[in-house]
C-alpha positions as CSV (number, residue, x, y, z in Angstrom):
1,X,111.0,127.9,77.2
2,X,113.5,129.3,79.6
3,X,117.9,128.0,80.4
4,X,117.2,124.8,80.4
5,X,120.1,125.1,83.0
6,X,118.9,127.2,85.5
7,X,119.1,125.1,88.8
8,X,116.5,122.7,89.5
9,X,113.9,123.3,92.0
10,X,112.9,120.6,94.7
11,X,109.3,120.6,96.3
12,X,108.8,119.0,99.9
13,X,106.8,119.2,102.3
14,X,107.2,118.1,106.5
15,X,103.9,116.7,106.1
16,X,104.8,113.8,103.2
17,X,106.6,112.1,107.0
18,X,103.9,109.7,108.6
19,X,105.5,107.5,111.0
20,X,103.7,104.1,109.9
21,X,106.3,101.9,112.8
22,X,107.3,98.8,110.9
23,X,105.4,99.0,108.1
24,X,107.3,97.8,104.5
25,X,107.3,101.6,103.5
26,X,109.2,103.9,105.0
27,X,107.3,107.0,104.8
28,X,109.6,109.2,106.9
29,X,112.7,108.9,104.1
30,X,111.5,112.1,102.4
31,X,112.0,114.3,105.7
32,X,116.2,112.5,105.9
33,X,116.1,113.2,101.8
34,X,115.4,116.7,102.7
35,X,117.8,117.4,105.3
36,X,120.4,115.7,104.0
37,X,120.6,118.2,100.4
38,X,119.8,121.1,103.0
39,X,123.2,120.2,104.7
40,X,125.2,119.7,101.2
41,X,126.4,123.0,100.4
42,X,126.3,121.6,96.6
43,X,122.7,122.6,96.8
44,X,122.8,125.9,98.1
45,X,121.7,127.9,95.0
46,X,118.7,125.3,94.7
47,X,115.3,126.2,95.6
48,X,112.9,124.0,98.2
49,X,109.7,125.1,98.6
50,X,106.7,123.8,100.2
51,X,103.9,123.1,97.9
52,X,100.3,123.9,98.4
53,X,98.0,120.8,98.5
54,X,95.9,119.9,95.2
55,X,92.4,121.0,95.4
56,X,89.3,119.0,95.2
57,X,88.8,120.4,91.8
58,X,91.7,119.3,90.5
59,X,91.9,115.5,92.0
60,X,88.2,115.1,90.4
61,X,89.7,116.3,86.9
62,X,91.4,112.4,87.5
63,X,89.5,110.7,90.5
64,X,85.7,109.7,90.5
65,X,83.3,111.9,93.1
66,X,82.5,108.6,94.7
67,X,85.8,108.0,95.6
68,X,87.2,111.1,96.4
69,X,83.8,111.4,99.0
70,X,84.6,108.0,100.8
71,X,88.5,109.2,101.3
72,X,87.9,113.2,102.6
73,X,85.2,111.3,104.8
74,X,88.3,108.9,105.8
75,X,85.7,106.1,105.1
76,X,86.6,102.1,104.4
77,X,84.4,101.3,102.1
78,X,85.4,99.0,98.3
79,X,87.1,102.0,97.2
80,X,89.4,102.6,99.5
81,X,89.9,99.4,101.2
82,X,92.4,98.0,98.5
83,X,94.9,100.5,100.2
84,X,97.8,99.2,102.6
85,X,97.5,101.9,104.6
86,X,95.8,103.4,106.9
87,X,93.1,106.0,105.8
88,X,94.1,109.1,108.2
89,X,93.6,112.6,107.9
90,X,97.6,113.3,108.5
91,X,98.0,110.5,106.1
92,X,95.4,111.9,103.4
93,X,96.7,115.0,103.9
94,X,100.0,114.0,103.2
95,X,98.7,112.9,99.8
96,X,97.0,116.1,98.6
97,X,100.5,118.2,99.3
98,X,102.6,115.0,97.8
99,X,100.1,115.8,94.8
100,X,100.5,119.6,94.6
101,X,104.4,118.9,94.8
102,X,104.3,116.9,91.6
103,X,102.2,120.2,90.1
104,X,104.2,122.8,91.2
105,X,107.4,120.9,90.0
106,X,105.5,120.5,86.4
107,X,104.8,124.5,86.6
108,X,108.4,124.9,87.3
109,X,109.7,122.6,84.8
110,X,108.4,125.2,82.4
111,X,110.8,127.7,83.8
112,X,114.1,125.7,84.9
113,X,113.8,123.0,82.8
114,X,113.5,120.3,85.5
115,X,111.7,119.7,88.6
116,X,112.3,117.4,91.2
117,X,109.5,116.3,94.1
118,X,110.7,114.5,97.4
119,X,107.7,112.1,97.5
120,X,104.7,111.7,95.1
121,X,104.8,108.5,92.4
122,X,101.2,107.4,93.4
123,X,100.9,104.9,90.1
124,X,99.1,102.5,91.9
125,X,95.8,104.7,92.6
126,X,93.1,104.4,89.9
127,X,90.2,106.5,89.1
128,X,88.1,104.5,91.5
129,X,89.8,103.5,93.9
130,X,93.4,103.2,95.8
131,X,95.6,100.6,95.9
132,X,98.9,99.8,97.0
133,X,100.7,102.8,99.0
134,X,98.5,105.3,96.9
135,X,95.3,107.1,97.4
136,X,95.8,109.9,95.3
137,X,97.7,109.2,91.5
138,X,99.7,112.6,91.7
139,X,101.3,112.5,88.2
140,X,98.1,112.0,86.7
141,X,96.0,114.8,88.1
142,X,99.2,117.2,87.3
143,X,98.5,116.0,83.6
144,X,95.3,116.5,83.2
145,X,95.8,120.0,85.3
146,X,98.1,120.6,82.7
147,X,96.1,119.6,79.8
148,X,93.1,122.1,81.3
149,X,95.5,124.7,81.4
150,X,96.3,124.4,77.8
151,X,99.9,124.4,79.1
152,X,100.8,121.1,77.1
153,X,99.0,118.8,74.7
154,X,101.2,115.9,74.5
155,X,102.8,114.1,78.2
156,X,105.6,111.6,78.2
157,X,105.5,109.5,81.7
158,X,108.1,107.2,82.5
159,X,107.8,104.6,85.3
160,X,110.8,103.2,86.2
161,X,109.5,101.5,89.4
162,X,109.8,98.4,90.2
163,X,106.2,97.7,89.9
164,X,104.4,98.5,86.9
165,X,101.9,102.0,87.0
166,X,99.1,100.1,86.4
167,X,96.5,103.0,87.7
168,X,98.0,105.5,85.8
169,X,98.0,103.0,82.5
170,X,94.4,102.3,83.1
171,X,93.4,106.6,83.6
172,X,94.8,107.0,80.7
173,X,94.0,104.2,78.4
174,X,92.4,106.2,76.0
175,X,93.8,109.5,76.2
176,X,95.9,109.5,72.9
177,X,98.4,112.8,73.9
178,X,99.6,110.8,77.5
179,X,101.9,108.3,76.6
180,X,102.6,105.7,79.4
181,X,106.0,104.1,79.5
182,X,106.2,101.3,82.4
183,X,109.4,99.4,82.6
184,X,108.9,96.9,85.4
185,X,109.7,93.5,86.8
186,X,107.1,91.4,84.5
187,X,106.3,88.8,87.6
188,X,105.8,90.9,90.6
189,X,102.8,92.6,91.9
190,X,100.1,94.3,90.4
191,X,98.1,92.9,88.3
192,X,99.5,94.3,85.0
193,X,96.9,96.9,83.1
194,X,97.9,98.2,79.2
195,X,100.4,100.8,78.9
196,X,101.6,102.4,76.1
197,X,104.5,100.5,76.1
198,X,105.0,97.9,78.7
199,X,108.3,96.4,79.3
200,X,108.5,93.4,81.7
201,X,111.9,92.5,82.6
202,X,113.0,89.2,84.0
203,X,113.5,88.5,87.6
204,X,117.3,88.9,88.6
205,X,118.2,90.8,86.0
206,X,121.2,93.0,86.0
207,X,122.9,96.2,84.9
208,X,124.5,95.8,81.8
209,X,121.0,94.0,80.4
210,X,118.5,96.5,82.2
211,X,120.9,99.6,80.8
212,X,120.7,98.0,77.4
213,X,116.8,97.2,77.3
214,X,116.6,101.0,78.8
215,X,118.6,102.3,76.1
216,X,116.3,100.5,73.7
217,X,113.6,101.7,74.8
218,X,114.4,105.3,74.9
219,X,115.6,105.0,71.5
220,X,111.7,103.5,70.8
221,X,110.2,106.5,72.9
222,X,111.8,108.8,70.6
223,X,110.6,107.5,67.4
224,X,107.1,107.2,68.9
225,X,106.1,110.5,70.6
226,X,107.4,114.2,70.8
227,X,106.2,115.5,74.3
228,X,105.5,118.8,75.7
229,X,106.4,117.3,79.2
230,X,108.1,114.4,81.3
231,X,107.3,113.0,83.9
232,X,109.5,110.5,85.7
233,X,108.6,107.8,87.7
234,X,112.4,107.0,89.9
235,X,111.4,104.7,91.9
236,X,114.5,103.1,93.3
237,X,112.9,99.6,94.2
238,X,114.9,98.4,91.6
239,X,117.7,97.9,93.8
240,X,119.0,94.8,94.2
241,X,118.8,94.5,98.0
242,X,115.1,95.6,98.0
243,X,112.2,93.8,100.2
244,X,110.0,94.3,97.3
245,X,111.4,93.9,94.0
246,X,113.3,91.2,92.5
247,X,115.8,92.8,90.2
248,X,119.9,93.0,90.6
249,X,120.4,96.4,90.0
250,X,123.4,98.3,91.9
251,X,123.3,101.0,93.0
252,X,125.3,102.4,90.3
253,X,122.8,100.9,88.0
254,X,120.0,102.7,89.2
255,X,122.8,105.8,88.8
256,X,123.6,105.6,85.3
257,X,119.4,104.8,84.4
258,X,118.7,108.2,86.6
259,X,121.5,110.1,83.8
260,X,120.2,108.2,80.9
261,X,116.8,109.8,81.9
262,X,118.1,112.9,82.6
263,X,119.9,113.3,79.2
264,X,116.9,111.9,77.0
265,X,115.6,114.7,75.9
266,X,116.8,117.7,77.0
267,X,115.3,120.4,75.7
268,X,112.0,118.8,77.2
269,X,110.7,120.0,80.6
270,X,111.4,116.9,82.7
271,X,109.3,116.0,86.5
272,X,111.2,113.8,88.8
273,X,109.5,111.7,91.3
274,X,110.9,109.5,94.1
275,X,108.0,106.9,94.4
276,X,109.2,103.4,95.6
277,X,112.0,102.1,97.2
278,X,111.8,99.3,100.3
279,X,115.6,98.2,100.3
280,X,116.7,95.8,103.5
281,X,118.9,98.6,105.2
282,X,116.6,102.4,105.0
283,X,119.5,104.0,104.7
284,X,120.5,102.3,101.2
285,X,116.9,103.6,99.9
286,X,117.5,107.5,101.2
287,X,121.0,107.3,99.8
288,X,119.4,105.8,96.6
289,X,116.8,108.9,96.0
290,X,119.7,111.1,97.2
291,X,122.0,110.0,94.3
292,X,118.5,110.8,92.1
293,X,118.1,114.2,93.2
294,X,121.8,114.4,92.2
295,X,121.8,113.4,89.0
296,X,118.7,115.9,88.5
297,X,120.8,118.8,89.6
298,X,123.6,118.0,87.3
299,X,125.9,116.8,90.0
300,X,126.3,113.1,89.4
């Protein structure tokens, strides 16, 4: 592996924006996310690039055919109903380049150490179907892409979201070399599935408590597994003035989780991925995945 501290790269595309009007997520934070670190001259010697989408191949290394045929034919049917959004081509579009973000930060983990994409986190989306926000589970096809590749054997994914990965728990229920690390608010949507290692946290908890049990668990994670890869799941829902989560974080909680993440294990090629983040005010939750993308480049 290559300097482990050789600038991050960030993956974005103007496509991840869909203007869904009032709609609980705000899909066009990644575009502000991306013109606010092209504006911050701390990020001048860091790379964005525009990914190119996943292929069909490479969605059906995760996805079912039936599925995947009802969404590229932008069909309602009981696999892609459970979605709460609409089913688009700008919108599914905006899924397969999300997904090949994720993959081409994995690639380039490789080479800079870490890897940061403004958008992707899909957890929600199972093999059969989509749920939530997610049609496409982007970590999960960059795995198994990865796996093909003989690239890696063993993947590490931590979900830090406020809402547990359940589709990615359930993909990879019995795939031994993906360990799948949720640590979530236990009563809040989904309907939990099996991780590797679940943590449900009580609702209203705050820092000091969700630093501690965080610490813990990293300490668990190491004893457990030695990865070739990490991928991490930053969703900043975890914030305590979010619509959709019911934890007390501040926001230099979520901070201080996004270094203890980032300093875990260091020599390992670590993903970043925004996923969720709903907060009352839209400007908290782009300042929130800002101050991630910061602590990724070493900056915070």
């Amino acid at each position: 592996m290559k300097d482990l501290l050789l600038s991050p790269v960030f993956y974005y595309a103007d496509e991840y924006n869909v203007d869904l009007g009032g709609h609980v997520f705000p899909a066009v934070k990644f575009g502000h996310i991306q013109k606010r670190l092209a504006r911050d001259g701390r990020f001048r010697k860091h790379r964005f690039v525009k990914p190119s989408p996943v292929t069909e191949t490479q969605a059906l290394y995760i996805h079912s055919h039936r599925y995947l045929r009802d969404l590229l034919a932008l069909e309602r049917t009981p696999r892609t109903h459970r979605s709460e959004l609409p089913l688009t081509r700008p919108i599914l579009d905006g899924f397969f380049l999300a997904s090949g973000g994720t993959l081409s930060a994995a690639r380039d983990a490789f080479e800079v150490g870490r890897a940061i994409n403004i958008g992707g986190g899909f957890h929600h989306a199972f093999r059969e179907h989509a749920e939530g926000f997610c049609y496409l589970n982007d970590v999960a096809i960059a795995v198994r892409v990865l796996q093909k590749e003989k690239q890696i054997k063993k993947a590490l994914i931590i979900d830090l979201d406020v809402h547990q990965g359940n589709g990615t728990a359930k993909i990879f229920a019995w795939d031994w070399n993906v360990f799948t690390c949720s640590v979530h608010e236990e009563k809040n949507y989904p309907v939990k599935q099996k991780s590797s290692l679940d943590v449900g946290l009580a609702t209203g908890i705050q820092d000091e408590e969700y630093l501690r049990i965080l610490d813990n668990t990293l300490s668990e994670l190491r004893a457990r597994i030695e990865p070739d890869i990490i991928f991490y799941v930053a969703g900043v829902d975890i914030y305590e003035k979010d619509r959709l989560g019911g934890l007390s974080i501040s926001k230099k909680g979520v901070l201080e989780r996004d270094r203890m993440i980032r300093d875990f294990m260091p020599n390992v090629p670590l993903v970043t991925v925004l996923a969720g983040g709903y907060a009352i005010n839209d400007q908290d939750t782009i300042d929130l995945h800002l101050g991630t993308c910061e602590v990724m480049a070493g900056l915070k």
